[in-house]
GUFI-603372 format. One record per atom (N, C-alpha, C): z, y, x; residue in three letters. Coordinates in steps of 0.05 Angstrom, whole numbers, plus 5000, padded with zeros to 4 digits. Each point is the difference from the previous one (the first is absolute). Example, Ala and Ser with C-alpha at 12.3 -4.5 7.8 and 13.67 -1.06 7.14 Angstrom:
2
515648865264ALA500050244982ALA500050245018ALA498650214993SER500150245016SER501450224985SER
//
This chain:
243
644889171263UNK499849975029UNK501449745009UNK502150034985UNK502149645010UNK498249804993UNK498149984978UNK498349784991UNK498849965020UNK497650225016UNK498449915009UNK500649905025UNK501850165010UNK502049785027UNK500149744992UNK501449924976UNK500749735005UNK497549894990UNK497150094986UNK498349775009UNK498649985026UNK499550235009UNK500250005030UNK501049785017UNK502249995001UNK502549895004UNK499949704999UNK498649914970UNK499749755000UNK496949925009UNK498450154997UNK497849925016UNK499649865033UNK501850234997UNK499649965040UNK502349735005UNK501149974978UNK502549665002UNK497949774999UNK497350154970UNK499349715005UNK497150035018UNK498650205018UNK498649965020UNK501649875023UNK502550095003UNK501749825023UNK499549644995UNK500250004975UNK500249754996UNK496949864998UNK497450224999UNK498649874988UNK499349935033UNK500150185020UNK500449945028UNK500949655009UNK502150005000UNK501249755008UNK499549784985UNK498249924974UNK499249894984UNK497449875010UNK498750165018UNK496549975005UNK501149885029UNK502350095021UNK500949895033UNK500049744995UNK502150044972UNK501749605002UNK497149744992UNK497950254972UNK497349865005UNK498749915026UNK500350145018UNK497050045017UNK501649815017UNK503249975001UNK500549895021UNK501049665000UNK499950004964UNK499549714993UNK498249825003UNK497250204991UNK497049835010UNK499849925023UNK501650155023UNK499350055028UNK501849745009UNK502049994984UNK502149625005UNK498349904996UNK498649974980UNK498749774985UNK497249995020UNK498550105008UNK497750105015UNK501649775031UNK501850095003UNK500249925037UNK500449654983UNK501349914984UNK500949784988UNK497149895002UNK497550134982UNK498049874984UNK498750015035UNK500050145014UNK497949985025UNK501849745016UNK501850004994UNK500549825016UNK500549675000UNK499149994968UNK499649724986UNK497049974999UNK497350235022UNK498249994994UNK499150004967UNK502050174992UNK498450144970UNK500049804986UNK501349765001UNK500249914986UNK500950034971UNK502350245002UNK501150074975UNK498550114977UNK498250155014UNK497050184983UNK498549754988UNK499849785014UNK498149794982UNK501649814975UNK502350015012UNK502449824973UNK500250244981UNK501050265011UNK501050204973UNK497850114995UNK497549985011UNK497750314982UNK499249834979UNK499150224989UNK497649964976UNK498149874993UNK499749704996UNK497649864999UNK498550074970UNK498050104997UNK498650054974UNK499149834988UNK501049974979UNK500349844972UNK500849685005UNK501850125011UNK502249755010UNK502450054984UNK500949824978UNK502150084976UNK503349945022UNK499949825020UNK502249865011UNK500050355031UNK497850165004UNK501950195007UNK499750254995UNK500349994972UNK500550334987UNK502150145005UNK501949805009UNK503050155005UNK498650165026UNK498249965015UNK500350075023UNK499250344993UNK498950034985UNK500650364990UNK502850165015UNK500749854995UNK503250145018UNK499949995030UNK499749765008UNK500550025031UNK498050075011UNK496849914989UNK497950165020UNK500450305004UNK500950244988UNK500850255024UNK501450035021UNK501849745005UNK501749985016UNK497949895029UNK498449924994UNK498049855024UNK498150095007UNK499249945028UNK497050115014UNK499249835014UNK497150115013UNK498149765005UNK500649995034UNK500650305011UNK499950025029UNK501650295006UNK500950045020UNK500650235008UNK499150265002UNK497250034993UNK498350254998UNK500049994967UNK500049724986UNK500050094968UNK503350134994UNK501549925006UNK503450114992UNK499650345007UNK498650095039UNK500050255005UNK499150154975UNK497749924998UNK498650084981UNK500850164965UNK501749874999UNK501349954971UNK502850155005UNK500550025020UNK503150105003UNK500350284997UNK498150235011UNK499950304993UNK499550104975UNK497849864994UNK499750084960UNK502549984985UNK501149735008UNK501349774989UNK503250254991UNK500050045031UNK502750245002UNK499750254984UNK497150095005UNK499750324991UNK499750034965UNK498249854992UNK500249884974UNK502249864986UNK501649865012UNK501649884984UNK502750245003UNK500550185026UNK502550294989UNK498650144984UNK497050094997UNK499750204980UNK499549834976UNK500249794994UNK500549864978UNK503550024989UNK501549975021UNK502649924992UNK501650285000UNK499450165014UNK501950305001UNK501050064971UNK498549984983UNK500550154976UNK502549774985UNK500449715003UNK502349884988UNK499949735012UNK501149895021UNK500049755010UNK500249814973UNK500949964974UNK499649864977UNK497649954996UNK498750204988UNK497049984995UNK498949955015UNK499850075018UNK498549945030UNK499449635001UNK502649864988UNK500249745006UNK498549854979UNK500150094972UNK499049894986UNK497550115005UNK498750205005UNK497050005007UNK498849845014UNK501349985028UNK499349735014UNK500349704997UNK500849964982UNK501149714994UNK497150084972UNK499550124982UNK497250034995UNK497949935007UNK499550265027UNK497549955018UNK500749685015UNK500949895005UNK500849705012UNK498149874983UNK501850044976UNK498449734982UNK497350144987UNK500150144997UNK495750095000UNK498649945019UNK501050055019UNK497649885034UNK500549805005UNK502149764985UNK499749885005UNK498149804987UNK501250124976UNK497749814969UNK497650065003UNK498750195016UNK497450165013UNK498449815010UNK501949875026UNK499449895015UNK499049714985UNK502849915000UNK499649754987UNK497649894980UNK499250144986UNK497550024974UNK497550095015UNK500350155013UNK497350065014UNK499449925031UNK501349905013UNK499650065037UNK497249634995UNK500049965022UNK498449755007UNK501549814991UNK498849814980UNK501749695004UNK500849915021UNK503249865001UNK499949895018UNK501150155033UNK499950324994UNK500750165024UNK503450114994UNK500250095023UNK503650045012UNK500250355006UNK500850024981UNK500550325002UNK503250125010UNK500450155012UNK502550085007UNK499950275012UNK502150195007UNK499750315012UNK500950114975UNK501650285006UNK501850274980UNK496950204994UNK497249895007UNK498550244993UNK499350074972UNK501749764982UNK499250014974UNK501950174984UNK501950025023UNK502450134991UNK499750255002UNK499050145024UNK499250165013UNK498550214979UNK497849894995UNK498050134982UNK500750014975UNK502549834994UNK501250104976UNK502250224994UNK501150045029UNK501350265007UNK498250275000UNK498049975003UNK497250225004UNK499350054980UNK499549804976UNK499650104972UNK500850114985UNK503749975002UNK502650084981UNK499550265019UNK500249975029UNK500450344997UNK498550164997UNK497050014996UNK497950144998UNK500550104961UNK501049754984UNK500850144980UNK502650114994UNK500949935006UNK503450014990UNK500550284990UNK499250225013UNK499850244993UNK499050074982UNK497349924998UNK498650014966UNK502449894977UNK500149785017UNK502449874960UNK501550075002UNK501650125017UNK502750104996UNK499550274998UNK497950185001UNK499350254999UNK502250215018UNK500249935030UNK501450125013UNK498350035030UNK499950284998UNK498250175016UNK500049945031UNK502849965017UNK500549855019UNK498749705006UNK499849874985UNK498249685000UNK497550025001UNK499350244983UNK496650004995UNK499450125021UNK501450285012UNK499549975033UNK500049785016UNK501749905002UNK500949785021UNK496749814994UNK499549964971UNK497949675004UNK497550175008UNK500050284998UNK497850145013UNK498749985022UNK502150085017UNK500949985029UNK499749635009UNK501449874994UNK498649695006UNK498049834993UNK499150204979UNK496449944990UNK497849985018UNK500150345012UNK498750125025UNK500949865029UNK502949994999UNK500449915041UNK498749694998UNK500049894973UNK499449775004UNK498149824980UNK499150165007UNK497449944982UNK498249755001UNK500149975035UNK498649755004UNK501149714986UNK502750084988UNK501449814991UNK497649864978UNK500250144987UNK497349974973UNK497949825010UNK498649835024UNK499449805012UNK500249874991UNK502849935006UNK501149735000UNK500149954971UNK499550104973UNK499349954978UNK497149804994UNK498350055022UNK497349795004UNK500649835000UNK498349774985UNK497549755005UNK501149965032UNK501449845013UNK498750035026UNK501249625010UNK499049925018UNK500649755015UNK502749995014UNK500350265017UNK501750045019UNK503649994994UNK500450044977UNK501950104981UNK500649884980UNK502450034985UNK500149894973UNK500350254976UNK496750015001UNK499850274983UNK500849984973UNK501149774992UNK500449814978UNK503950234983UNK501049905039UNK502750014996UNK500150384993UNK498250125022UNK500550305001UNK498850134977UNK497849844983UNK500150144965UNK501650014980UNK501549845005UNK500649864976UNK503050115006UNK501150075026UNK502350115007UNK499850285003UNK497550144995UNK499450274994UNK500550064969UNK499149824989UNK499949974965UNK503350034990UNK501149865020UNK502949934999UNK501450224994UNK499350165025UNK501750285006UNK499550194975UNK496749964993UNK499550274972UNK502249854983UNK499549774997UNK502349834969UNK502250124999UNK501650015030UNK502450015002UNK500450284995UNK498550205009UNK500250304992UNK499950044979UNK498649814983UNK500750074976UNK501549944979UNK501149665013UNK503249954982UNK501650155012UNK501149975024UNK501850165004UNK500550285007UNK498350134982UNK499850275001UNK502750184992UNK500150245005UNK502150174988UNK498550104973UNK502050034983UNK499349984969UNK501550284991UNK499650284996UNK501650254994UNK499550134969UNK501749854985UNK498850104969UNK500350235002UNK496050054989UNK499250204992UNK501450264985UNK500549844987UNK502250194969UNK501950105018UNK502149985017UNK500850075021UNK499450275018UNK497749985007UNK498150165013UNK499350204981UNK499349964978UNK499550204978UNK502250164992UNK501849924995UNK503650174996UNK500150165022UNK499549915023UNK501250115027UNK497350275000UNK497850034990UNK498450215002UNK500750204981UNK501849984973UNK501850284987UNK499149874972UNK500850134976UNK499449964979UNK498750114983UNK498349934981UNK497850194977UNK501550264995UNK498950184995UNK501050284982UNK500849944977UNK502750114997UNK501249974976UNK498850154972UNK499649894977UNK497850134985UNK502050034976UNK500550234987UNK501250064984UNK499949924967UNK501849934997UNK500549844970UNK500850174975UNK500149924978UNK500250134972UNK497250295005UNK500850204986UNK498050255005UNK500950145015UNK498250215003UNK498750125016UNK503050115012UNK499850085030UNK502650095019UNK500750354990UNK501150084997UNK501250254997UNK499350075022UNK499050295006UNK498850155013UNK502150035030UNK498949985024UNK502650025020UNK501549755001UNK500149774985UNK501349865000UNK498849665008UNK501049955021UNK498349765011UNK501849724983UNK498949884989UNK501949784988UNK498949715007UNK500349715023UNK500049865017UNK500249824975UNK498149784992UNK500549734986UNK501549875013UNK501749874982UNK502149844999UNK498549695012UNK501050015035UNK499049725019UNK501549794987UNK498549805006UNK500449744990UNK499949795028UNK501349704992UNK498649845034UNK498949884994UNK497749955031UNK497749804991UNK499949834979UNK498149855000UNK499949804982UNK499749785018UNK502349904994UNK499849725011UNK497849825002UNK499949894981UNK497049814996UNK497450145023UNK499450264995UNK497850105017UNK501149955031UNK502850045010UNK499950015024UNK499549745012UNK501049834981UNK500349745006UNK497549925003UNK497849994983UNK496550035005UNK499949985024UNK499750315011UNK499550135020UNK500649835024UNK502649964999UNK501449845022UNK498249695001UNK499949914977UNK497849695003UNK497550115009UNK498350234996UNK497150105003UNK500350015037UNK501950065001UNK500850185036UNK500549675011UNK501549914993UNK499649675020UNK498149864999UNK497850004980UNK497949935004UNK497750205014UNK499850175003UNK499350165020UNK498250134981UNK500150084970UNK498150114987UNK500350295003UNK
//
């Protein structure tokens, strides 16, 4: 009972945190947004994404930070929030290296595939890479709560799956390739629970009686032994690779 309190306990420490993690986000873009509108966007055309331009690949990093106009930031800001806490609830750590992932996949996305020559910028690549990790995360980590949860944001948002298109309007470039991101990331940084583990914790074989036959009335229990090392150790390499 004390266990399950304190993971309890730390869950809800790090949804607090995964909370104030996505504010100080939403409310950075929103500096940088009044900054970039007010240099007439200029900052979106120096920091975005020019495709297959080697002099700004760095710009992988700063294009999430930028938008084109004030209906593209609206736009980006509710997913941006709802997706990136149910991304982060479960460990503000992971949470970071997932995104710093999805970053550089939508961005290398972009860069290799968008139009020669064009200026990409906006968090939708980020976005859709929050949508992917959580639609799996449950599967790879095989925890029943997640696989609800990516259920539930499969269905409310379904139309999301769009923006995966071919399309002009968009950089459908950034939102595949930052969908691709999110499955990747679900699956490096998955939770990993050796199996062998799980097997102990379900009870042990019937003890089968040694030398001859038992004297009548008399139950006599083989002499237990411990695992075998080498096999658990297997097991444990088979279980991180997800066999």
């Amino acid at each position: 009972m004390g266990g399950e309190k304190q993971t309890a306990e730390i869950m809800v420490a790090e949804a607090r945190k995964a909370f104030w993690v996505m504010v100080g986000f939403l409310a950075l873009i929103w500096l940088v947004q009044i900054l970039n509108w007010a240099g007439a966007y200029g900052l979106s055309r120096v920091f975005g994404i020019v495709a297959r331009d080697p002099d700004r690949l760095p710009a992988i990093v700063s294009a999430p930070f930028l938008h084109w106009s004030w209906a593209h930031i609206e736009g980006n800001s509710g997913p941006l929030f709802v997706f990136g806490f149910l991304a982060a609830y479960r460990g503000v750590a992971r949470f970071l290296w997932v995104t710093a992932l999805i970053a550089v996949v939508s961005g290398l996305g972009v860069w290799f595939v968008a139009a020669p020559g064009s200026v990409t910028a906006g968090a939708s690549g980020v976005v859709f890479g929050y949508f992917g990790y959580i639609l799996v995360r449950g599967i790879f980590d095989r925890h029943g709560i997640d696989i609800v949860v990516g259920l539930v944001m499969a269905l409310c948002f379904a139309y999301q799956f769009t923006g995966l298109l071919p399309s002009d309007e968009f950089s459908w470039q950034g939102h595949l390739a930052g969908f691709v991101g999110g499955i990747l990331g679900g699956w490096l940084f998955r939770d990993r629970h050796p199996r062998a583990a799980a097997r102990s914790a379900g009870g042990t074989p019937a003890a089968r009686p040694v030398g001859g036959p038992a004297a009548p009335g008399l139950n006599r229990p083989a002499p237990t032994s411990s695992a075998d090392p080498s096999r658990a150790a297997l097991l444990k390499e088979l279980d991180d690779l997800g066999l």
